[in-house]
ZADO-1210 file (C-alpha; in nm, 4 decimals, padded with zeros to 6 digits):
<atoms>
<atom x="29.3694" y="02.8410" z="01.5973" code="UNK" pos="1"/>
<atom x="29.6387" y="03.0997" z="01.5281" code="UNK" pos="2"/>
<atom x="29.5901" y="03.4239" z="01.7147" code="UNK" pos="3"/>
<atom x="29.7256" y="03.6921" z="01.4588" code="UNK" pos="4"/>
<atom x="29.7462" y="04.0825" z="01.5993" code="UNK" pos="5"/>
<atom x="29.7769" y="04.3810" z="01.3426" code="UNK" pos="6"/>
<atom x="30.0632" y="04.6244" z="01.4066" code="UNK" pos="7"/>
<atom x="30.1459" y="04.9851" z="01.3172" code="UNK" pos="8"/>
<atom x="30.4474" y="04.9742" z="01.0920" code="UNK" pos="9"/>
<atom x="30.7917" y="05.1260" z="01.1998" code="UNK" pos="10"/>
<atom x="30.8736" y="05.4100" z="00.9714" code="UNK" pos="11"/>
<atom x="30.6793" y="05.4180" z="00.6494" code="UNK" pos="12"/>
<atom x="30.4986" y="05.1157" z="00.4997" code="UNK" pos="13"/>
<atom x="30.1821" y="04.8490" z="00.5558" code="UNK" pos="14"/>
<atom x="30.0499" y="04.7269" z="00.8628" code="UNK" pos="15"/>
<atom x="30.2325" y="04.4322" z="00.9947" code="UNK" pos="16"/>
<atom x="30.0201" y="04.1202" z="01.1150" code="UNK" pos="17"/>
<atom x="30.2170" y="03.8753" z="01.3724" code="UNK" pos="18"/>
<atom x="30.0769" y="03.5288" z="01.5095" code="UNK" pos="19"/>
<atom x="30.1544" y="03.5859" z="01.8479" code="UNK" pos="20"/>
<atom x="30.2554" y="03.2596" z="01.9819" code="UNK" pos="21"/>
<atom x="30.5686" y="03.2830" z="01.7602" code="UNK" pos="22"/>
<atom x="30.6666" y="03.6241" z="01.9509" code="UNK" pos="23"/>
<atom x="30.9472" y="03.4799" z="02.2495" code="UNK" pos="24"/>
<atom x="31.0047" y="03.8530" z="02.3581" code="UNK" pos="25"/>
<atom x="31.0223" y="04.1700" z="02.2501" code="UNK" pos="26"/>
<atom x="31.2315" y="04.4994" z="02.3776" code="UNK" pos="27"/>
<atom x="31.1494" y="04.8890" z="02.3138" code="UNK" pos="28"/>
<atom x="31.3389" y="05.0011" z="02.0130" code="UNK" pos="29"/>
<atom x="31.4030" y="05.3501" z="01.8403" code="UNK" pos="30"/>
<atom x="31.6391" y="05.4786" z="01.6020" code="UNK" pos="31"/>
<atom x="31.6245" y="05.7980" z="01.3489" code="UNK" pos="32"/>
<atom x="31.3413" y="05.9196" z="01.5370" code="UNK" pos="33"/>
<atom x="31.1225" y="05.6487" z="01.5211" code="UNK" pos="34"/>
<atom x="31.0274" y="05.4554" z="01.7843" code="UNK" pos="35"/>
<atom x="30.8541" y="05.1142" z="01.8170" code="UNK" pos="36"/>
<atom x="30.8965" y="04.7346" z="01.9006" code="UNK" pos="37"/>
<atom x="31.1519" y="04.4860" z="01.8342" code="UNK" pos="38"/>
<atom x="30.9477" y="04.1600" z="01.8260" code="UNK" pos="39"/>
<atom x="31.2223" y="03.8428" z="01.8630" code="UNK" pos="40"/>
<atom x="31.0475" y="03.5521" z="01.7159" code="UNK" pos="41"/>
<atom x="31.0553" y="03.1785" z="01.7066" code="UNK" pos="42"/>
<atom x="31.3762" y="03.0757" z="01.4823" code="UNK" pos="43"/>
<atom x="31.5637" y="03.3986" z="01.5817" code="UNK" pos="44"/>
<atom x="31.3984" y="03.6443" z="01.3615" code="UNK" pos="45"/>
<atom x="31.3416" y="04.0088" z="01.4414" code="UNK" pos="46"/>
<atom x="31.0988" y="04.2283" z="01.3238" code="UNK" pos="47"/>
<atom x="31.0226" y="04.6267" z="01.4159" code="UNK" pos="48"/>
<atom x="30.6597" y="04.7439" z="01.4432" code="UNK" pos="49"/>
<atom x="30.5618" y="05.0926" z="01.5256" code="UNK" pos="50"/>
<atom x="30.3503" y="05.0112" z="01.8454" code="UNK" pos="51"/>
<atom x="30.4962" y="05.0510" z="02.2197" code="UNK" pos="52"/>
<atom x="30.6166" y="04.7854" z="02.3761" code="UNK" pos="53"/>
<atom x="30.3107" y="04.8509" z="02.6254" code="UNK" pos="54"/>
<atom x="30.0822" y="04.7935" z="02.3028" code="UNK" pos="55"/>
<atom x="30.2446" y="04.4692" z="02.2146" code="UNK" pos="56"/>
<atom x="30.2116" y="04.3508" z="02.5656" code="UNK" pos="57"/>
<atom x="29.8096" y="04.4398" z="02.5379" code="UNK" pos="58"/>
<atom x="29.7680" y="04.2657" z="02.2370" code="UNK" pos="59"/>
<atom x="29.9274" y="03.9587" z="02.3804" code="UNK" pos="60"/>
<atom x="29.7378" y="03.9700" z="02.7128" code="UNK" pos="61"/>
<atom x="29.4155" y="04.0186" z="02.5711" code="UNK" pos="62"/>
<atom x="29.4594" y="03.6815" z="02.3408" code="UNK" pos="63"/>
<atom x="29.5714" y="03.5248" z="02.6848" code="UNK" pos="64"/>
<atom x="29.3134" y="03.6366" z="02.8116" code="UNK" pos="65"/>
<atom x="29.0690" y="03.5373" z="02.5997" code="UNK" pos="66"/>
<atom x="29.2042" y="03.1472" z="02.5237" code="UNK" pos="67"/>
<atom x="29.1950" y="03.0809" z="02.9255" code="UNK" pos="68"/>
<atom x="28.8224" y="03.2363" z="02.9412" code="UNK" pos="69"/>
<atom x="28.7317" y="03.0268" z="02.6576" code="UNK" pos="70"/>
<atom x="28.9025" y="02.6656" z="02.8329" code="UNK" pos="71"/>
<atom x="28.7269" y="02.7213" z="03.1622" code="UNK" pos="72"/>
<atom x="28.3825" y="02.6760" z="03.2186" code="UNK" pos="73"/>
<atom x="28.1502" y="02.9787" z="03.2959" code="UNK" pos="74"/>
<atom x="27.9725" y="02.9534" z="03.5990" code="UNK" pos="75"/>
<atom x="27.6096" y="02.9588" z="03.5711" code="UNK" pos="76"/>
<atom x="27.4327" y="03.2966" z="03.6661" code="UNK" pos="77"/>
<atom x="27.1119" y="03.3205" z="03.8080" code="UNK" pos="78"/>
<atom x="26.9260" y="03.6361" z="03.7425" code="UNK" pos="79"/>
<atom x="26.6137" y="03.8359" z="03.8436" code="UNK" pos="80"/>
<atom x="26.3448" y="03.8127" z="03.5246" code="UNK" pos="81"/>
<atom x="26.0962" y="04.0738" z="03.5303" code="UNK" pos="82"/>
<atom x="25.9888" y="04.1972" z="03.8462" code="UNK" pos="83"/>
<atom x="25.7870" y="03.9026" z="04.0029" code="UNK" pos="84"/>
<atom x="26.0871" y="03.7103" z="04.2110" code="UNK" pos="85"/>
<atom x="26.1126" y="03.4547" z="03.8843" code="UNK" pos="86"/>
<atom x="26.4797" y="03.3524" z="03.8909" code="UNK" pos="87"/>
<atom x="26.6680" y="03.2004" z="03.5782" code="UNK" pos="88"/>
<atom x="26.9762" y="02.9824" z="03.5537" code="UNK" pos="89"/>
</atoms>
């Protein structure tokens, strides 16, 4: 499963989508007043995308996130259910 994150473009044009296990870094960038992300990818490619480097970083924390939720197992809850003292797993 390829986690893909939709970014603002830098300058004018469409939004750019990124799978972001092929981003290795990335680096604040601006020039002509406009100011974004460089993204260096797998295979030494560079791309510029009009989010913050903070944004970027959120994007790939929240897939992080979310994979190493999803591998560990969720503890089970136990809850109050209704109001007579019945508990639920």
């Amino acid at each position: 499963m390829s986690n893909v994150a939709s970014f603002k473009p830098y300058g004018r044009g469409e939004r750019v989508y990124v799978v972001l296990a092929n981003i290795v870094w990335f680096e604040p960038y601006s020039s002509n007043c406009d100011s974004g992300t460089k993204l260096h990818l797998v295979e030494e490619v560079e791309l510029l995308v009009g989010d913050s480097p903070g944004d970027v970083a959120m994007a790939i924390d929240g897939v992080a996130l979310s994979i190493s939720n999803a591998e560990l197992p969720r503890p089970a809850t136990v809850e109050w259910v209704g109001g007579k003292g019945e508990r639920r797993a």
